[in-house]
C-alpha positions as a Markdown table, in Angstrom:
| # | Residue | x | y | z |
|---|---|---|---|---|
| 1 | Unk | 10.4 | 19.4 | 107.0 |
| 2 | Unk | 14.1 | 18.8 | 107.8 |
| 3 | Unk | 16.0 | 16.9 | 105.5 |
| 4 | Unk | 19.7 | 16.2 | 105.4 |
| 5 | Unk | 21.0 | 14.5 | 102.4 |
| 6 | Unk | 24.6 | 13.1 | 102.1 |
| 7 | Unk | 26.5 | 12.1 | 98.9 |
| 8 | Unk | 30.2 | 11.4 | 97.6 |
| 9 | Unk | 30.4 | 7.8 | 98.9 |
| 10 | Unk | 32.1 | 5.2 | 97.3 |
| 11 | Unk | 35.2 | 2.9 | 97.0 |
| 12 | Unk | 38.4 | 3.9 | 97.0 |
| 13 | Unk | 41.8 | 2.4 | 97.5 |
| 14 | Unk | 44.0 | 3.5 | 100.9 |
| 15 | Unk | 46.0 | 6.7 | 100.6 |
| 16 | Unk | 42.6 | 8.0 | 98.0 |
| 17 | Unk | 40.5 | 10.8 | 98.8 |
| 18 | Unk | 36.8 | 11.4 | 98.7 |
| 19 | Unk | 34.3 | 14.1 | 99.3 |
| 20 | Unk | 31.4 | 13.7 | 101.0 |
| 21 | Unk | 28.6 | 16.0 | 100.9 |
| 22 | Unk | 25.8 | 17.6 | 103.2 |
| 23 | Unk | 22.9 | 19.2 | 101.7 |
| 24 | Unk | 20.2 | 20.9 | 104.5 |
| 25 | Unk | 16.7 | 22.2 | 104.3 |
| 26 | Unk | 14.0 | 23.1 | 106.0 |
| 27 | Unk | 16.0 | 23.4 | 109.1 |
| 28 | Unk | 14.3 | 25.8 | 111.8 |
| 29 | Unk | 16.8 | 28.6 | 112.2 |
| 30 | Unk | 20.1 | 29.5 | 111.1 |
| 31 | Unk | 22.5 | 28.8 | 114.6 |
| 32 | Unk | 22.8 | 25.0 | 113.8 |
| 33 | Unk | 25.6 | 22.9 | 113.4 |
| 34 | Unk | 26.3 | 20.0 | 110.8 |
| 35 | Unk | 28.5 | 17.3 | 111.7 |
| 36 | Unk | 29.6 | 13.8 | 110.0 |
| 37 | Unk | 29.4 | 10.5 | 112.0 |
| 38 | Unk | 30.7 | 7.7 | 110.9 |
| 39 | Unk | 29.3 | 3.2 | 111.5 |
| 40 | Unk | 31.0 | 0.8 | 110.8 |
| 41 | Unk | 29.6 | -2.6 | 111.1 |
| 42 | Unk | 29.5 | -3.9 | 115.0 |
| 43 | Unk | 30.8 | -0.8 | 116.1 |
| 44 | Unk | 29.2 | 2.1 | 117.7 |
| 45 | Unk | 28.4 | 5.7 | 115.6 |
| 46 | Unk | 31.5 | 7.7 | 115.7 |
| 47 | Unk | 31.8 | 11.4 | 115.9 |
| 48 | Unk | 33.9 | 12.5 | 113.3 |
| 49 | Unk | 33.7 | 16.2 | 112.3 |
| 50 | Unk | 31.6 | 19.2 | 112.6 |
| 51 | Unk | 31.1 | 22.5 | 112.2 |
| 52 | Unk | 29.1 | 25.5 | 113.6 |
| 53 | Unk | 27.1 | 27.4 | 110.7 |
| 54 | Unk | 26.7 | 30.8 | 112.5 |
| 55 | Unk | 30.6 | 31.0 | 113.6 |
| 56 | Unk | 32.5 | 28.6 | 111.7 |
| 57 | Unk | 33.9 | 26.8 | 114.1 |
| 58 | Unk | 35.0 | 23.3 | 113.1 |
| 59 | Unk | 35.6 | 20.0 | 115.6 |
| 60 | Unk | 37.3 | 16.6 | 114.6 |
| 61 | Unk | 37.8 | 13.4 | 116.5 |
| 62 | Unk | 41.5 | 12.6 | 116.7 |
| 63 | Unk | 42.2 | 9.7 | 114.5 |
| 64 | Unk | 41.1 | 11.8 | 111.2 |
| 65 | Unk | 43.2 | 15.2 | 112.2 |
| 66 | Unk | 45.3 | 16.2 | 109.8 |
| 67 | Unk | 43.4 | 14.2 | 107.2 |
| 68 | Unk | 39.9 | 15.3 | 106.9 |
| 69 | Unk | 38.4 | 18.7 | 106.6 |
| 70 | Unk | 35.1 | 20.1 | 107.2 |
| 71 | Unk | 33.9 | 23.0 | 105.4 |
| 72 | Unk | 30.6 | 24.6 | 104.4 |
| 73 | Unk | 28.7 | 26.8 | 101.9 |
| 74 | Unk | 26.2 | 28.4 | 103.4 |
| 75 | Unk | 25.1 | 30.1 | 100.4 |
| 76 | Unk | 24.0 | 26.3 | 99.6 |
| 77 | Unk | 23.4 | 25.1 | 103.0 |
| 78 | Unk | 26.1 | 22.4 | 102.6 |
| 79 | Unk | 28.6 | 20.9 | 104.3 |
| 80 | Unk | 31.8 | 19.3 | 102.9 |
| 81 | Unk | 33.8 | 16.3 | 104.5 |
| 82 | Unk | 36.8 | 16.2 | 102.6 |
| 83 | Unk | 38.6 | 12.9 | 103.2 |
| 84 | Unk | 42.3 | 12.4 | 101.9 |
| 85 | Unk | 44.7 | 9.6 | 102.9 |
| 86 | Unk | 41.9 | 7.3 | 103.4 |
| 87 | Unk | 42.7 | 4.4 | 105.9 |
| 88 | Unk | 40.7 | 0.6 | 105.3 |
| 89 | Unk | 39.9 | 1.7 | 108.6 |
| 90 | Unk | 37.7 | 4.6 | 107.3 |
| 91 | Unk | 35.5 | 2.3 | 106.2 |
| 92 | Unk | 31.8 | 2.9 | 107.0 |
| 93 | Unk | 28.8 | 4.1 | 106.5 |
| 94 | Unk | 29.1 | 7.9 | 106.8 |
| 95 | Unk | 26.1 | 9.8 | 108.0 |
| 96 | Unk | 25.7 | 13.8 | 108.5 |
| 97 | Unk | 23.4 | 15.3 | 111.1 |
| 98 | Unk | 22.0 | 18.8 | 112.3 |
| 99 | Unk | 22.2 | 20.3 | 115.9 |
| 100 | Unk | 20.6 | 22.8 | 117.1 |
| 101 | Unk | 21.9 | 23.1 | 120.3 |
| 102 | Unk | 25.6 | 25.1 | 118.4 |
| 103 | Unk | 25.1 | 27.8 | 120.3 |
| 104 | Unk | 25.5 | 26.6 | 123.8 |
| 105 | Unk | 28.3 | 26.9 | 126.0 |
| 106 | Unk | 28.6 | 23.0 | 126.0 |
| 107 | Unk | 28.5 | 22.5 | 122.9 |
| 108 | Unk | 32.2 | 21.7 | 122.3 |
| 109 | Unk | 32.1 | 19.2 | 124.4 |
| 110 | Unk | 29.0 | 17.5 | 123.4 |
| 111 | Unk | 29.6 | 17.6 | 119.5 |
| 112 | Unk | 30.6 | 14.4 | 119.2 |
| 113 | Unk | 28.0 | 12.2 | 121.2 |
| 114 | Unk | 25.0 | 11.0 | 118.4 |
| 115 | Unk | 22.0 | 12.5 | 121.2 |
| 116 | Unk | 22.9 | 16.1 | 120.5 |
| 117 | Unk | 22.0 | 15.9 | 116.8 |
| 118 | Unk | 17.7 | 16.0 | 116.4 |
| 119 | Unk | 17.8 | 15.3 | 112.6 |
| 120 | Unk | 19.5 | 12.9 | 110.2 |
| 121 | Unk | 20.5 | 12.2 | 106.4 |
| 122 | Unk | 20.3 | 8.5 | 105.3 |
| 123 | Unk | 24.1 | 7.7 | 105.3 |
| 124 | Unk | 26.4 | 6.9 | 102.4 |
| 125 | Unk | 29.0 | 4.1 | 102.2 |
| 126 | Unk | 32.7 | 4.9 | 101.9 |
| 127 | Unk | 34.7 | 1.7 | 101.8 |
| 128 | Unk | 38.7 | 2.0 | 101.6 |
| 129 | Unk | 40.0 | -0.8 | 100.1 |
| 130 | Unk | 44.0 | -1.8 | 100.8 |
């Protein structure tokens, strides 16, 4: 059984930092790729980061370059969103979810649309306050 569990939410004032937290088992094989989405209320899920396990390759969406960083420990099969200079904007719940489609030619292009993920963790709520 696949199961993706997420952690490191919580409040934090703008210009604070947070780390969220990945942790993956059971998945089928080892070309995957983890990446964090992000919902905030009435809005759509939002592709935020990801990154490929087998190559390293990391992906973000524009409005969090420069401040966020993906990273992973394979070791522990889990994934780190490290989040600094938090916006109120930020706000959402934060999910983290496992493709295993990484190893396709499209993949880049496709990382950040919801359908190419097959498995799910249960979200966690970051909130930036101002």
């Amino acid at each position: 059984e696949v199961q993706l569990v997420e952690s490191g939410g919580g409040l934090v004032q703008a210009g604070g930092s947070l780390r969220l937290s990945c942790a993956a088992s059971g998945l089928p094989f080892d070309d995957y790729a983890i990446g964090w989405f992000r919902q905030a209320p009435g809005k759509e899920r939002e592709g935020v980061s990801c990154i490929s396990r087998r190559t390293g390759s990391t992906y973000y969406v524009d409005s969090v370059k420069g401040r966020f960083t993906i990273s992973s420990d394979n070791a522990k099969n889990t994934v780190y969103l490290q989040m600094n200079s938090l916006k109120p904007e930020d706000t959402a719940v934060y999910y983290c979810a496992a493709s295993t489609t990484a190893g396709s030619s499209v993949f880049r292009r496709l990382w950040a649309l919801p359908t190419t993920y097959g498995y799910w963790g249960q979200g966690t709520q970051v909130t930036v306050s101002s």
